[in-house]
C-alpha positions in Angstrom: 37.8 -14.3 89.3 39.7 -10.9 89.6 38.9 -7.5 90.6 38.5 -6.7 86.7 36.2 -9.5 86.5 33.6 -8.5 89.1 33.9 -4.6 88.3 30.4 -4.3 86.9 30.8 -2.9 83.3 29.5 0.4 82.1 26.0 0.8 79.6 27.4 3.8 77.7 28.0 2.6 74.4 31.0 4.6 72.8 30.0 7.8 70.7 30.5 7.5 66.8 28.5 8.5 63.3 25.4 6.9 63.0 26.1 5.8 59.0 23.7 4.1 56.6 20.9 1.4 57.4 22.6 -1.8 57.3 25.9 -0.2 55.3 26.6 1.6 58.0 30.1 3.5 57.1 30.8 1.0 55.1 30.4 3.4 51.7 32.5 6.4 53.5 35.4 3.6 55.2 35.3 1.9 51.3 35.8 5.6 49.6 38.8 6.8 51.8 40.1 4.8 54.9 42.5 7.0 56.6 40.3 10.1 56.3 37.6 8.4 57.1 39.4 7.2 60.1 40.8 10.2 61.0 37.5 12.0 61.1 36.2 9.4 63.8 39.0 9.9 65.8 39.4 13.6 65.7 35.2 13.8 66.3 34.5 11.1 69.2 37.7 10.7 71.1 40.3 7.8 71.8 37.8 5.0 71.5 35.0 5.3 69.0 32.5 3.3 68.0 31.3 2.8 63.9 29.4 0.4 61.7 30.2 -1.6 58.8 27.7 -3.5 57.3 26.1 -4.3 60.6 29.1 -4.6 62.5 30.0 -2.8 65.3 33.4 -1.6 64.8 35.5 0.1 67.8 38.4 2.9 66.7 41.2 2.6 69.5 43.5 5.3 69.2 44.1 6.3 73.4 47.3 4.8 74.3 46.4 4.2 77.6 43.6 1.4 75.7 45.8 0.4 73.3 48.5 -0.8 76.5 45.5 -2.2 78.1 45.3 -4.4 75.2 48.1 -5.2 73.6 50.2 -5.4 76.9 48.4 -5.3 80.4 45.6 -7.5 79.7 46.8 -8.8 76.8 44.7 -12.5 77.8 41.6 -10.9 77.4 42.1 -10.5 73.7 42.7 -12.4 70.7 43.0 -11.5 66.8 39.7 -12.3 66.5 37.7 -13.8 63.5 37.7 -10.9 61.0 41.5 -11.4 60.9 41.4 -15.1 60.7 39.0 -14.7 58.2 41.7 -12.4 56.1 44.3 -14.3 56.5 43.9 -18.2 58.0 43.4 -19.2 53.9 47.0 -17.8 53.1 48.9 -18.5 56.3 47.1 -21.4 57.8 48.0 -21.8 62.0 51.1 -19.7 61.7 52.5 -17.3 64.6 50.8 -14.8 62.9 47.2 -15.5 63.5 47.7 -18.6 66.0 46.4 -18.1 69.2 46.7 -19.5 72.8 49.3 -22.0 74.3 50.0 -23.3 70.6 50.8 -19.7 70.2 53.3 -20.1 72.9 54.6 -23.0 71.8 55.4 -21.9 68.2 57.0 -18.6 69.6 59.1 -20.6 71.9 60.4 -22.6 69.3 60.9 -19.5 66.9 62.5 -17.0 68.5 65.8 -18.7 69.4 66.1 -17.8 64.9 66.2 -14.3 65.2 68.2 -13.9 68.1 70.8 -11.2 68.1 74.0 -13.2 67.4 72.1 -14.9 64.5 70.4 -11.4 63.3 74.2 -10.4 63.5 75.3 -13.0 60.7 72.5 -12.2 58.3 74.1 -8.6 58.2 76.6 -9.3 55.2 74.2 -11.3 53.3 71.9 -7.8 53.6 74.4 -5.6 52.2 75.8 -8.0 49.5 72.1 -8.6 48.2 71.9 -4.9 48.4 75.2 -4.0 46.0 73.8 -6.7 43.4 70.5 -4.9 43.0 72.5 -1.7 43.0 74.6 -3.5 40.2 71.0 -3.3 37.8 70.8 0.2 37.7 71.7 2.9 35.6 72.5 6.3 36.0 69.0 8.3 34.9 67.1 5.3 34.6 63.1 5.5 36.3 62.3 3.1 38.7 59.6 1.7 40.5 61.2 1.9 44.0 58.1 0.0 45.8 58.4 -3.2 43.2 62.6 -2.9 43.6 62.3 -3.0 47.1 60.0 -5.8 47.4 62.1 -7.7 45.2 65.4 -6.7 47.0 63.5 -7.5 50.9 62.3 -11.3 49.3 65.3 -12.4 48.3 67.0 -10.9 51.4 64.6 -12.9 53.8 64.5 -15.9 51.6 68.1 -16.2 52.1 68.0 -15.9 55.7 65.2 -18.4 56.2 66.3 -21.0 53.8 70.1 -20.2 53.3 70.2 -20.7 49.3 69.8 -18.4 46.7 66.3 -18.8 45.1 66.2 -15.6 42.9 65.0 -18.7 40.2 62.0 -18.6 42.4 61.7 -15.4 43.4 59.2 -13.8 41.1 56.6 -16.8 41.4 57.1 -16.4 45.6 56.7 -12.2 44.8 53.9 -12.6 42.2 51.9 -14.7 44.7 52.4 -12.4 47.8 51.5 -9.7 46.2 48.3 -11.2 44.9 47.8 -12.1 48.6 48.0 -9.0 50.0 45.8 -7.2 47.0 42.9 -9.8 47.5 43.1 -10.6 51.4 42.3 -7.3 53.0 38.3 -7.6 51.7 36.5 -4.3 51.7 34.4 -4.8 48.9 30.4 -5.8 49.1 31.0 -9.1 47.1 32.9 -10.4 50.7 29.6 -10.6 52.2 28.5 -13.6 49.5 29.2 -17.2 51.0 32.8 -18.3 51.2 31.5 -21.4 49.0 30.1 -18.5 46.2 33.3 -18.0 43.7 34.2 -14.7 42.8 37.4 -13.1 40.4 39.2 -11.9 43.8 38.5 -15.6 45.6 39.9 -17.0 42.4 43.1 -14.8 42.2 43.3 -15.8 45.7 43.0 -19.8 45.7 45.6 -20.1 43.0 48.1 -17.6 44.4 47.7 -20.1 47.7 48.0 -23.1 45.7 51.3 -22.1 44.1 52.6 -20.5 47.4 52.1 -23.5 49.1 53.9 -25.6 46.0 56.9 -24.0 46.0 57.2 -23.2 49.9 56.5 -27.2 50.8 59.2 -27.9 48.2 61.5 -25.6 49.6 61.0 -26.8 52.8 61.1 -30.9 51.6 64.6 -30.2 50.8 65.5 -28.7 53.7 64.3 -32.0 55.3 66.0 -34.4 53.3 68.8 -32.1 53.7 68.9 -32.1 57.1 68.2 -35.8 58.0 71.2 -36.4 55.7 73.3 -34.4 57.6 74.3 -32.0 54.7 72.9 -29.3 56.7 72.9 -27.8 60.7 70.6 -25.9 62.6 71.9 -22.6 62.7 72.6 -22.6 58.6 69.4 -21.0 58.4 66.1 -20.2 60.2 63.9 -23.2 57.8 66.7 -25.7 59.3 66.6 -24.3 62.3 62.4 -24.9 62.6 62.6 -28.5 61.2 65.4 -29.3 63.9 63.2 -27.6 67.3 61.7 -29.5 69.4 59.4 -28.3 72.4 59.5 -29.6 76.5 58.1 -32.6 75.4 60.8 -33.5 72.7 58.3 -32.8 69.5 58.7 -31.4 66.5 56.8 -29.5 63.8 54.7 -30.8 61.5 55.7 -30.5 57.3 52.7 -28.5 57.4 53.3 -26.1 60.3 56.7 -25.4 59.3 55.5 -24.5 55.6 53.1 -22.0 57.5 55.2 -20.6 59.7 58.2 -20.1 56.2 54.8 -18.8 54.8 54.1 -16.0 57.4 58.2 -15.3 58.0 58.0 -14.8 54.1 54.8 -11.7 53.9 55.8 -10.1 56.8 59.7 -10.7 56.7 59.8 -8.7 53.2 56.5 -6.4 53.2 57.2 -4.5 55.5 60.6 -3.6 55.3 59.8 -3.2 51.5 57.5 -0.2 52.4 59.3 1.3 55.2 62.4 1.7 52.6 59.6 2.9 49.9 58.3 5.5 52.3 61.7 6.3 53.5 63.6 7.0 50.0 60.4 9.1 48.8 60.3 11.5 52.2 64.1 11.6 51.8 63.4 12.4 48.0 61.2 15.2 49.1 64.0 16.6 52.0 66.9 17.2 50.9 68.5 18.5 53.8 67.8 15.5 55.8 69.3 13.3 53.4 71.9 15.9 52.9 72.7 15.4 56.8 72.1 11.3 56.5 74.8 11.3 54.2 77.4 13.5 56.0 76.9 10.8 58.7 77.1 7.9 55.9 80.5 9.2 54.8 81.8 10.1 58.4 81.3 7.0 60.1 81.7 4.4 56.7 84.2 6.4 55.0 84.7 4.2 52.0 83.5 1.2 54.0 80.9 -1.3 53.1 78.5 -0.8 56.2 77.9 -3.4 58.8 76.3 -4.7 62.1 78.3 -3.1 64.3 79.1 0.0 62.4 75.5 0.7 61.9 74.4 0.5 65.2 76.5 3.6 65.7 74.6 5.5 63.1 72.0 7.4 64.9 71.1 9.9 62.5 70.3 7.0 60.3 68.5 5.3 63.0 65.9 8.4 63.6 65.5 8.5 60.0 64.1 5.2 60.1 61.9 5.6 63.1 60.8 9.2 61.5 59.8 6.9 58.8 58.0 4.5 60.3 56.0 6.9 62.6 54.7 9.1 59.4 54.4 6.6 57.0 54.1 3.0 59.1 53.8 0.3 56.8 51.4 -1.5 58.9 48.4 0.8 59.7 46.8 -1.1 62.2 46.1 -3.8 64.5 42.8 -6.0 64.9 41.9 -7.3 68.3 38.7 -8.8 69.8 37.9 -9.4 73.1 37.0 -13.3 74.8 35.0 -11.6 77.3 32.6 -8.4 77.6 34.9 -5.5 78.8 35.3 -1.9 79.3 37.3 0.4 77.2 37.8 4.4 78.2 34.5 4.1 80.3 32.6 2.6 77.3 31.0 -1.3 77.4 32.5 -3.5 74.8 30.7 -6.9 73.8 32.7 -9.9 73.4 34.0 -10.6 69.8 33.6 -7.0 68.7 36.4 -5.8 66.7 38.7 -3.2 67.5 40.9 -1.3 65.1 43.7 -0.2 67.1 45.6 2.9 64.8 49.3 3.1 64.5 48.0 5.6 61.5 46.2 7.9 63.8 48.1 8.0 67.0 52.0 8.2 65.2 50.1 11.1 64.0 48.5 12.5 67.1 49.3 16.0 67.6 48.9 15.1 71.6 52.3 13.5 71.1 54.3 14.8 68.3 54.4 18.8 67.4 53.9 19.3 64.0 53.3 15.8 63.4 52.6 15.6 59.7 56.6 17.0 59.2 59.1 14.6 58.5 61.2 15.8 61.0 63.8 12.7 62.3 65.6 14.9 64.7 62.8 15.1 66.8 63.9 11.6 67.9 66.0 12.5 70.9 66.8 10.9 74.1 64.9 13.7 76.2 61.8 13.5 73.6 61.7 9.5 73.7 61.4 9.6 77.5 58.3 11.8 77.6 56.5 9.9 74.9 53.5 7.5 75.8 55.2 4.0 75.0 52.1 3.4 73.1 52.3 6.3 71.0 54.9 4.6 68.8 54.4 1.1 67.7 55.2 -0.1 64.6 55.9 -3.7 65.7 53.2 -3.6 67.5 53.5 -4.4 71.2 53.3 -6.7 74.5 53.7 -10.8 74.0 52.8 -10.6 70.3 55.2 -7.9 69.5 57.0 -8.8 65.8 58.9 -11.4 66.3 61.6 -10.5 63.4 61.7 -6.5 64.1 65.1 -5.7 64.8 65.9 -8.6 62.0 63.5 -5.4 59.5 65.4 -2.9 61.3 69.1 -4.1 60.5 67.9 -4.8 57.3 66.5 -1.6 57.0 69.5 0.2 58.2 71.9 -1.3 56.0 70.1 -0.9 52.8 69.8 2.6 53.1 73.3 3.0 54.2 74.5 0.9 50.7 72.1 2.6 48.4 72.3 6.0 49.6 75.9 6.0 48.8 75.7 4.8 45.6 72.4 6.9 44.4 70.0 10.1 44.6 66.5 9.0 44.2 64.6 11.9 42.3 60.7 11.4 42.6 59.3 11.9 38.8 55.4 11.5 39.4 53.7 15.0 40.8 51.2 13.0 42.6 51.8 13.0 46.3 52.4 9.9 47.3 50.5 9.2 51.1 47.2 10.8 48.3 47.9 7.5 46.7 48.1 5.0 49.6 45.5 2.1 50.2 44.9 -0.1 53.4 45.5 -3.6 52.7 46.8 -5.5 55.9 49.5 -2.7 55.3 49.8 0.4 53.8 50.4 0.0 49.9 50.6 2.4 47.4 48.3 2.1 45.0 50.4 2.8 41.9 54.1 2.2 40.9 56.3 4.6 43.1 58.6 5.8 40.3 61.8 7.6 40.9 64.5 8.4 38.9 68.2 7.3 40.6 71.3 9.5 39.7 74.6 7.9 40.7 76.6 10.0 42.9 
C-alpha cells in the first residue's frame, strides 16, 4: 500500500450550488453549458462539486489536479462509466474508451502508425486533398466552412488510414459521424429511460452504428484479403499496418477490434481538426491583422511553393496561430475521469466512481494564466511565456499516458491546410451572429448552425 494509500482522506465535501431536488443543475447545465460551467468555476474554486440528476459531478479546473490526474497518478483513474456509456455503442473496445493492460496493448500496437517518419509521408497527401477542395470553390461563393472542413479532414484521414481514395464513401462515413456525435453526448431527460426503452435519438443512433460498422468492416475486409494476398505492405497505410501487428506474444487483432479501433481513428482523426480549422478561419476572419501577418510569413517562407513537412515546421507564426486557436476555441472541451478508489482532490474527499469534468474550456481561459485571455492574441505564444505557463494550463490533446495518440498527425494536418488555403482565399464571415454565442457541447465543441463565410480568391 503507498503513502497515498494510508493518508486518511479529508470529510469536506467540495463547495458548489445546491440546484434542484433530484434535477440538481441539470435545468441550468442543459440551458447553457459553458456559462453554466464557468459560473461554478469562477464561484467555488479549482475543484467544485454540482449535481445532475442525482449525480454528484466534480468541476476540475486547478492544474495542479488536473496533473494529478491525467499524469501523476494517472492509475488511480479511468474514463469511467458515463463515458463508456456515451460512447462504448459507437466505438466498441477502441483506444479511446479501452482501459487497463488491453489499453496498453492496443497503444503499443498503434503508435508505431503515427510515428514521425510515417506522419512525414502523409504530408503531400494533406496538401493535395487540400488544393482539390480548393479546386470546388468560387470566387464570392458562401460556404459552410464547418461542413467543408469536415469533409476535407474525412477524406484526409481516410486516406492515411486506409490508403485508397473513398470520396464514393465519404458522405455515408460523414453522414453517420455526424449523427454520432449529435446523438451520443446525452443531456436530455429522455436519457434517464432504460437503454431497452427506444427513443427518436436511440434510433438515429443504432442505424448510424449499423451503417458505420457496414462500411468500416468492408473497408477493412479488403484490407485483409489484400494483405494476405500480398498486394499490400504494412507501412502502405495505418488499416494495413493494424491488421499486420502483432503483440509480445505473436497475436494479432481481431476483424472486430481493428474495425473499432479504424472506427475511433476515423471521429477523432477528422473532428477535431475539422473544428480547430473552423474556429481558426473564423477568428482569423474576425482579425485581420493577424492574418495579415500569417500571410507575410506564408509568402516569405513558401514563396510560390506548395507547403510541406519540413517547410512548415519552420513556420512559427503559423504555428502560434494554431495553438492561439486551440487554447480559445478547443475543439474538445473536456475530459471525463473517475476515480477506482476514494481520493482526495484540492483538500476535498472524492468517492470512488464519481465523475470529474476536467475543463480545457475553463482553464485555456483562466485569467491566472493568460492576460486578457478572451483576445485572440497568437503572439502571446513565446518561448519566455511558454516556460512560465502551468503544463496543465494548455492541453488540447489532453495529457499523461492517454495523451492523443494522432496529435501532431491533427497538427501537420492542420498546418498545412491553412498554409494551402490561405493562399488561395479570404474567408469573409457573412452571419452577424457571434459564433462561440452559437457553440454546443457534444463530446466536442460544435457549432450549432452552419458556419457560413463567404471566400474571395486572392
Amino acid at each position: 500500500m503507498s503513502d497515498t494509500d494510508r493518508t486518511p482522506l479529508p470529510p469536506e465535501a467540495a463547495p458548489g450550488p445546491d440546484g434542484l431536488p433530484f434535477l440538481g443543475s441539470f435545468l441550468e447545465n442543459r440551458r447553457d453549458f459553458f456559462a453554466f460551467r464557468d459560473r461554478v468555476a469562477a464561484e467555488y474554486g479549482g475543484i467544485a462539486r454540482y449535481e445532475l440528476l442525482g449525480q454528484d459531478v466534480f468541476l476540475v479546473t486547478d492544474p495542479d489536479a488536473i496533473r494529478r490526474v491525467l499524469v501523476s497518478e494517472n492509475e488511480r483513474y479511468v474514463k469511467g462509466e458515463l463515458f463508456q456509456r456515451q460512447l462504448r455503442p459507437v466505438l466498441g473496445n477502441g483506444l479511446l474508451n479501452s482501459e487497463g493492460e488491453f489499453w496498453r496493448r492496443q497503444r503499443h500496437l498503434i503508435q508505431p502508425a503515427f510515428a514521425p517518419d510515417r506522419i512525414a509521408g502523409y504530408a503531400d497527401m494533406m496538401v493535395e486533398t487540400s488544393e482539390r477542395t480548393a479546386e470546388r470553390w468560387r470566387d464570392g461563393e458562401v460556404r459552410d466552412v464547418h461542413r467543408e472542413m469536415m469533409g476535407l479532414t474525412l477524406e484526409i484521414v481516410a486516406s492515411a488510414l486506409m490508403g485508397v481514395d473513398i470520396r464514393d464513401r465519404t458522405p455515408a462515413i460523414g453522414g453517420a459521424l455526424d449523427t454520432v456525435m449529435e446523438e451520443s453526448a446525452g443531456g436530455s431527460l429522455l436519457d434517464l429511460l432504460p437503454q431497452w426503452v427506444p427513443t427518436l435519438g436511440r434510433e438515429k443512433l443504432r442505424e448510424a452504428v449499423v451503417s458505420l460498422d457496414r462500411i468500416v468492416g468492408e473497408l477493412v475486409d479488403e484490407k485483409r484479403r489484400a494483405l494476405d494476398a500480398g498486394d499490400v505492405a504494412p507501412e502502405d497505410d495505418v488499416v494495413t499496418a493494424l491488421l499486420a501487428a502483432e503483440d509480445d506474444e505473436g497475436e494479432r487483432m481481431s476483424a472486430e477490434q481493428v474495425r473499432d479501433e479504424v472506427k475511433t481513428l476515423l471521429l477523432a482523426g477528422h473532428e477535431t481538426t475539422a473544428l480547430s480549422l473552423t474556429f481558426t478561419f473564423h477568428l482569423l476572419a474576425r482579425h485581420p491583422e493577424v492574418e495579415e501577418r500569417l500571410l507575410d510569413e506564408l509568402e516569405t517562407e513558401l514563396g510560390d511553393e506548395p507547403a510541406g513537412f519540413d517547410t512548415v515546421r519552420d513556420l512559427e507564426y503559423l504555428d502560434q496561430v494554431v495553438t492561439e486557436s486551440m487554447r480559445l476555441l478547443p475543439p474538445v472541451h473536456g475530459i471525463l475521469r473517475e476515480p477506482t478508489g476514494d481520493v482526495e482532490l484540492g483538500g476535498y474527499r472524492v468517492p470512488e466512481g464519481t465523475p470529474l469534468a476536467i475543463s480545457q474550456w475553463i482553464v485555456h481561459r483562466d485569467p491566472d494564466h493568460y492576460d486578457d485571455p478572451l483576445e485572440f492574441r497568437p503572439e502571446r505564444w513565446t518561448e519566455e511565456f511558454e516556460s512560465g505557463l502551468h503544463p496543465l494550463a494548455y492541453f488540447p490533446f489532453s495529457s499523461g499516458p492517454r495523451r492523443c495518440v494522432g496529435d501532431r498527425f491533427a497538427l501537420l494536418e492542420a498546418k498545412l491546410i491553412l498554409a494551402t488555403l490561405l493562399r488561395r482565399f479570404a474567408f469573409e464571415v457573412v452571419d452577424p451572429v457571434d459564433l462561440e454565442s452559437s457553440l454546443e457541447a457534444s463530446i466536442t465543441t460544435r457549432p450549432t448552425r452552419p458556419v457560413r463565410m463567404r471566400v474571395h480568391e486572392r
